[in-house]
N, C-alpha and C positions, 0 to 999 in steps of 0.2 A: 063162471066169471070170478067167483067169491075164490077158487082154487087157486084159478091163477095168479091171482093179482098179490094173494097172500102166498104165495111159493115165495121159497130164497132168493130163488134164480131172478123174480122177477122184480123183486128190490135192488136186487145188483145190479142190474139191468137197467134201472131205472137210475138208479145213482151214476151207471157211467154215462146214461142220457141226459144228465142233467152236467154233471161236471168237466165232461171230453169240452163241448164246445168254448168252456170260458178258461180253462186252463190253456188248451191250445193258444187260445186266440193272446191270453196274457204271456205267453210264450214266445209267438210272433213280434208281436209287438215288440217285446223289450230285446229284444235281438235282431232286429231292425233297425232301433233307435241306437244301440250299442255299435250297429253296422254306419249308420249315419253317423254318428260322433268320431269313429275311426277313418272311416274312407270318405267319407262328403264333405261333411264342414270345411267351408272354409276352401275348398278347393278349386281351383280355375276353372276358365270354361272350357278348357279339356286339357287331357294331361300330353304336357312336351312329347316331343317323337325326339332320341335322342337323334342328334344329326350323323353319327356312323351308326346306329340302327334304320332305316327305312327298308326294311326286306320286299321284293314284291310280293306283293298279294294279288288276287285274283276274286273280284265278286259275281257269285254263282247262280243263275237265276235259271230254275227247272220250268215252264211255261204248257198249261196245260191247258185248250180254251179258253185263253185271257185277251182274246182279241182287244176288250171295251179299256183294259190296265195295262198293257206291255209296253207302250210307248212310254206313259208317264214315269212306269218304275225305270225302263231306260236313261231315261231324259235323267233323273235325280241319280241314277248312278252314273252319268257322264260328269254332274255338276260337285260330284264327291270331290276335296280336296284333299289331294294324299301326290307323292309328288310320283307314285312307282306302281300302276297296276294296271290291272284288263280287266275286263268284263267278258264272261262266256253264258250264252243264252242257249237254253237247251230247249228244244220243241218237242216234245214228247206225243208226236204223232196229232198233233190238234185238230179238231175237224171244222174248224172257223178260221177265221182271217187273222190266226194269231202269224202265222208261217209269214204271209206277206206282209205283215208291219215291224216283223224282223230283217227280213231280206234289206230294204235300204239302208237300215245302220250297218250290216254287214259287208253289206257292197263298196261303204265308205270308208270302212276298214278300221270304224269306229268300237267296234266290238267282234267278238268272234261268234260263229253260228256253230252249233251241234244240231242236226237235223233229222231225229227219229223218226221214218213213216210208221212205224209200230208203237201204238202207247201201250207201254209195261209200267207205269205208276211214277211218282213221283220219286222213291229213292232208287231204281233201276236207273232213272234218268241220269239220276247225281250219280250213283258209279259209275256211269260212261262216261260222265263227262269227265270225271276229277282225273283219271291220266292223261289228260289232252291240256290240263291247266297247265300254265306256267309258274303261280303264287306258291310261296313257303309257306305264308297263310291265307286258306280259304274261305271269304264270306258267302253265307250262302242266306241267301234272302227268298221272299216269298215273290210269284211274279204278280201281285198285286199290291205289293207294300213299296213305298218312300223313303229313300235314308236321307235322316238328316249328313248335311254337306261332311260334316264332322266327323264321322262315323270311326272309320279308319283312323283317326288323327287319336280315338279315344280307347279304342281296340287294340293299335300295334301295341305298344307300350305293356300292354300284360303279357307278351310272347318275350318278353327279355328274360321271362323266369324260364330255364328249360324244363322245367315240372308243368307248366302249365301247357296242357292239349286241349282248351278249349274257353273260349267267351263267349258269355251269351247277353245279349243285348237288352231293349227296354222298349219294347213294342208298343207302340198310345195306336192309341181308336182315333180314325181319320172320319167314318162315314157316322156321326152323330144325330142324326136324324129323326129317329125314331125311338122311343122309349127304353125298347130292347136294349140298343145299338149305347145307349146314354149308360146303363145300369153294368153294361159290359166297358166302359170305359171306366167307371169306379171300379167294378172288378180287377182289372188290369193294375189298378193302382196301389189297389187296397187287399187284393186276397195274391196275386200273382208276383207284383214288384216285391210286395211288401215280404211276402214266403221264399224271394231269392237271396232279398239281402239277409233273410235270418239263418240260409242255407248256408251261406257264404262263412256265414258267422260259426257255424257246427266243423264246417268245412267239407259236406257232400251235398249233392245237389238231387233233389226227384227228376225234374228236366230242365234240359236245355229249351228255350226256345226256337219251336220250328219256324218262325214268320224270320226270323234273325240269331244267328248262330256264327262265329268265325273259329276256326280250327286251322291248329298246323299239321301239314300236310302229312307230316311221319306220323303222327296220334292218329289221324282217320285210317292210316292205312295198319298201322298196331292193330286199330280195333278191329278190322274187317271190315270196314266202313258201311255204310249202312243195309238193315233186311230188311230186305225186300217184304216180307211175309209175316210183317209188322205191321198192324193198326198205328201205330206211333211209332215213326221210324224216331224220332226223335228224343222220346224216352226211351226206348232202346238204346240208341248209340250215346249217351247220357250215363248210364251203365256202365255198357262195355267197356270207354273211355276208364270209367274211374274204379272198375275189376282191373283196368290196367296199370292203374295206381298215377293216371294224371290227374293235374288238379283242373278244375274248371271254376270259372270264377264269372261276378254279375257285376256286367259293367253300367250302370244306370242311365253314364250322358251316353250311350250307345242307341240313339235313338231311329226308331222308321217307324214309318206313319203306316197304318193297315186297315185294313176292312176288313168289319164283322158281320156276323150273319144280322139280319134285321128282322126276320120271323122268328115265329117257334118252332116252326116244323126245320129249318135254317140249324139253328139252335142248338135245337135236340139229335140232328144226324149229326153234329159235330161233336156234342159231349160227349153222344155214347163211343164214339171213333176212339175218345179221349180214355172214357174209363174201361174199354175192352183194351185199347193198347196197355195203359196199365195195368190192370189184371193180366195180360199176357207178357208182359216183362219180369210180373213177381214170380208167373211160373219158369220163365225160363231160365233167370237167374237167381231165383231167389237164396236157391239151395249153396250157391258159388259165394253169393256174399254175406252169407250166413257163417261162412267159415272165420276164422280169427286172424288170418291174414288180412282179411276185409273188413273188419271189425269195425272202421271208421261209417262203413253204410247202414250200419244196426240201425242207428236212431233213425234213418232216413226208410226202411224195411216195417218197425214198430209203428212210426209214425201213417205210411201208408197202410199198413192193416188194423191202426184204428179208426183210420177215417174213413174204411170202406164199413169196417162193422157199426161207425155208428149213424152212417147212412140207412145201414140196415134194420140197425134201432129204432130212427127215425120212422121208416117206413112200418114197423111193426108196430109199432106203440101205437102211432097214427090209428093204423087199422084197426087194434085192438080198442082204443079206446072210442070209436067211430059205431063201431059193434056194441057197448058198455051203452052207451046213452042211447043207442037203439033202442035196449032192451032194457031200458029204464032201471039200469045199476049206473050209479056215477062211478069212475074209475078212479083207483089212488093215481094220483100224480099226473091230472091231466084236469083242464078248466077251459069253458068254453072263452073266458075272459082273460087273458094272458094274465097269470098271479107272479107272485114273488118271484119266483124263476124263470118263467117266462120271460117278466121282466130284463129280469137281471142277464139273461144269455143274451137277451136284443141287445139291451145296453151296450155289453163287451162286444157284440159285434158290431155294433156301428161305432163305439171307439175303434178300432180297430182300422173299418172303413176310412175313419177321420183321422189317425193318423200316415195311413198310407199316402190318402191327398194330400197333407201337409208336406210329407216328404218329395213328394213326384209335383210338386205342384211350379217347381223351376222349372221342368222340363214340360211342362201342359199348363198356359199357365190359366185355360180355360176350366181346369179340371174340376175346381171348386164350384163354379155353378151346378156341376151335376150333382154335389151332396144330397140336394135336397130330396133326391130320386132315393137316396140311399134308405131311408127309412123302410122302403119294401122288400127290400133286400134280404133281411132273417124272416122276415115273410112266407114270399114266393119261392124266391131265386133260390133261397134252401133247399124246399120244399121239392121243383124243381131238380137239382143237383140231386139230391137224393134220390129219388123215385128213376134219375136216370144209372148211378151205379148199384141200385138195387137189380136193375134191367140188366144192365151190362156186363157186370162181374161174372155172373156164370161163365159166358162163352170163353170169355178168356183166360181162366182160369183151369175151365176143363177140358177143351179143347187145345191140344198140341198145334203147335203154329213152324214144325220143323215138317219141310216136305210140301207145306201149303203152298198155293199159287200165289205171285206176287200179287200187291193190295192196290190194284187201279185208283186212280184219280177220283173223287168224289164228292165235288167243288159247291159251297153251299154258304160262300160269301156273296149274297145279294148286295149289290150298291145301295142298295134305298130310294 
């Protein structure tokens, strides 16, 4: 133990364990609030639709066993105000009564029906559908999320750029109920919102989000619109998009309401989905945007390969020093008692936490009561997060994803 812990390697080590999480996070931060000062303040409850731009759009909803959610998210997309679109509902072979609580909005002629008896996954479903749409821009939504009425009113308006191939929205936690469900609605606010507007700010994006995404229809089909054979079709086609040199941009009031997992076991099948799609994105494009044409996705490339190694850090030092007090050697740089650093990396992340809520807090305006939950948060939820792209990173990384079978359906938002 006395080797290890005196090696080079393992002060280095320990220095980027200690320094990655509060530099990041004061990195976020202040390229958020630079994002807020530029794009937010001060600005209306959503931005003008100019009166000769209204293109139609088309909102996209893939429907996979959502029997208990597909009326409601219909319902809120009938009450969208936007003055020029359709809704197409795609059934992706469902084996519950999602088919029949689609059938009489279709029959009303209220929306349009795509009717798979074969489920092939959820981005098979969106490529069938998107040639049958009629929109120049396509929203595509989760079939168990809410859009606020607005949505569209706050989405068109960035398609006036013809650089822009893609908006991604502002997802809040609808089913709050449970502990979990509370500390992922800070999440959302605080690690997820708060990492788009600072992406916005760099000007590339990690992902888009899959719960809410709008795209013009020439960019999805540039890209080869979405694979199939993707853990994350959505950080995939996020990519591809911006290997094609569109821009994509976060629009904050773009709001729909969603539901999240409320177990652990919930949780946990949905992170690792998260971080094997990303580690299979780094390999399949990594090499492409690594080039100097692409050069704008470096920081976005460096940034995710330090936050997977130091997930790994995390996970190793843990373990290491777990072993160290076993065996009655106490370990440099590790205290049963949270010390000076310990400290200090919670601090910057529940700053951090706390300015996300301040900023998201117009559009949730419940979101502040959950702080209080936020304390556990560099805790656990780290702890957590780690141990799951410790797990996950392998497969995706080593394993080729060109040739695989498409990624069926694998639904693990409990209501609560």
């Amino acid at each position: 133990m006395e080797v290890i812990q005196r090696n080079p390697l393992y002060l280095v080590g320990l220095v980027f364990f200690a320094w990655y999480p509060i530099y990041s996070s004061a990195l976020w931060v202040f390229s958020s609030v630079v994002f807020f000062f530029r794009r937010e303040r001060g600005a209306a409850e959503h931005l003008p639709v100019s009166g000769d731009f209204t293109p139609r759009a088309t909102i996209l909803i893939a429907a996979y066993n959502e029997a208990k959610h597909i009326e409601r998210t219909i319902e809120g997309c009938l009450n969208v105000d936007y003055p020029n679109y359709e809704i197409v509902v795609v059934n992706d072979g469902s084996a519950d009564s999602t088919l029949k609580k689609i059938e009489p909005y279709a029959a009303a002629g209220k929306i349009r029906l795509v009717n798979k008896p074969l489920n092939e996954g959820k981005a098979m479903a969106l490529n069938d559908a998107i040639p049958v749409t009629n929109g120049e821009i396509v929203l595509i939504i989760d079939a168990d999320a809410v859009p606020d009425r607005r949505i569209l009113k706050t989405i068109i308006p960035h398609f006036q750029s013809p650089r822009v191939g893609a908006v991604t929205g502002n997802p809040r936690v609808k089913n709050r109920r449970s502990f979990l469900s509370k500390l992922q609605a800070i999440e959302f606010a605080s690690i997820v919102s708060l990492q788009r507007r600072g992406a916005r700010v760099w000007g590339k994006m990690l992902t888009m989000s899959g719960v809410v995404g709008a795209f013009h229809r020439n960019a999805l089909i540039d890209a080869g619109m979405f694979s199939p054979q993707m853990a994350t079709e959505d950080i995939d086609l996020t990519w591809k998009l911006q290997l094609e040199h569109y821009e994509i941009r976060y629009e904050p009031k773009a709001i729909v309401w969603m539901r999240v997992p409320v177990s652990l076991i919930g949780l946990w099948r949905q992170r690792t989905r998260w971080a094997r799609g990303l580690a299979q994105v780094l390999r399949r494009h990594g090499k492409e945007a690594c080039t100097w044409k692409s050069r704008r996705l470096w920081p976005v490339i460096v940034e995710s390969y330090l936050s997977i190694l130091w997930a790994y850090s995390f996970v190793i030092f843990t373990a290491l020093w777990a072993v160290s007090y076993a065996v009655g050697y106490p370990p440099i740089g590790a205290s049963p008692i949270p010390n000076y650093w310990g400290m200090l990396i919670g601090t910057m992340c529940l700053l951090q936490l706390l300015v996300g809520v301040l900023l998201d807090r117009r559009y949730d305006q419940q979101l502040p009561w959950y702080y209080i939950v936020a304390v556990v948060y560099p805790i656990i939820y780290w702890m957590l997060m780690a141990l799951v792209t410790f797990v996950s990173t392998p497969g995706g990384m080593m394993k080729s994803s060109n040739g695989a079978a498409p990624v069926r359906w694998k639904p693990v938002r409990e209501t609560g």
